[in-house]
C-alpha positions, 0 to 999 in steps of 0.5 A: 461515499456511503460504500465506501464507509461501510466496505471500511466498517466491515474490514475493520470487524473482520480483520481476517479478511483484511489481512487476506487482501493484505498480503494478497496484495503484497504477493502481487507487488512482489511477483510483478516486480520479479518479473522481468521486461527485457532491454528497452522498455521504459518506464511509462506514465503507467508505470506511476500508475501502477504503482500509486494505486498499488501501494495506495491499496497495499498501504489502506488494507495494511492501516485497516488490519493493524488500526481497526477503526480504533482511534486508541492504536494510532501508534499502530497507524504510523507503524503502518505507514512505516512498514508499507513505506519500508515495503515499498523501499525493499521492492526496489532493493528486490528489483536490483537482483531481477534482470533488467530492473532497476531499483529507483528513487522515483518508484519509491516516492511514488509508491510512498505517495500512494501510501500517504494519500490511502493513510490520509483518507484512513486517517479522515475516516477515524477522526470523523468516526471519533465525532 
């Protein structure tokens, strides 16, 4: 837990780096949802996976850039939220045009529940560090 706070502390003094791991991390989301699978293949358990765990991290380095560990930009908090989750909404809306994708409800909820649960925690970590 200790690493964890500290890696958080670091991000939130250099926030360049943050941003970096931001958009990096966009970029990926991006290119793996251009990419397509051919007929046939279903979306399987690791798909879910995939996609909790990449909002999960796209949403927690989006908080850390925009919040910096300041309790007084809690507005910039929930706008985070809103940007990943609208994120989250545009790649489905992108898969549309990519040859055997879909665009799907459950992927958004998913990808919106990675992103809750990141803010959660960030959210845990502010209060904590306000006492």
């Amino acid at each position: 837990m200790c690493l964890i706070k500290n890696m958080i502390k670091l991000l939130e003094k250099y926030s360049a780096l943050s941003w970096i791991i931001t958009i990096l991390i966009a970029g990926v989301i991006f290119y793996l949802s251009s990419l397509s699978f051919g007929p046939g293949k279903g979306a399987g358990i690791l798909s879910y996976f995939y996609h909790f765990l990449a909002f999960f991290w796209l949403g927690f380095f989006l908080l850390i850039s925009l919040v910096k560990g300041k309790n007084k930009k809690l507005k910039l908090f929930y706008l985070g939220v809103v940007i990943a989750i609208l994120y989250a909404v545009s790649d489905e809306i992108h898969q549309l045009f990519v040859p055997y994708r879909l665009c799907s409800l459950t992927d958004v909820l998913t990808d919106s529940s990675g992103i809750l649960s990141s803010s959660l925690i960030y959210l845990i970590s502010l209060r904590k560090k306000s006492k």
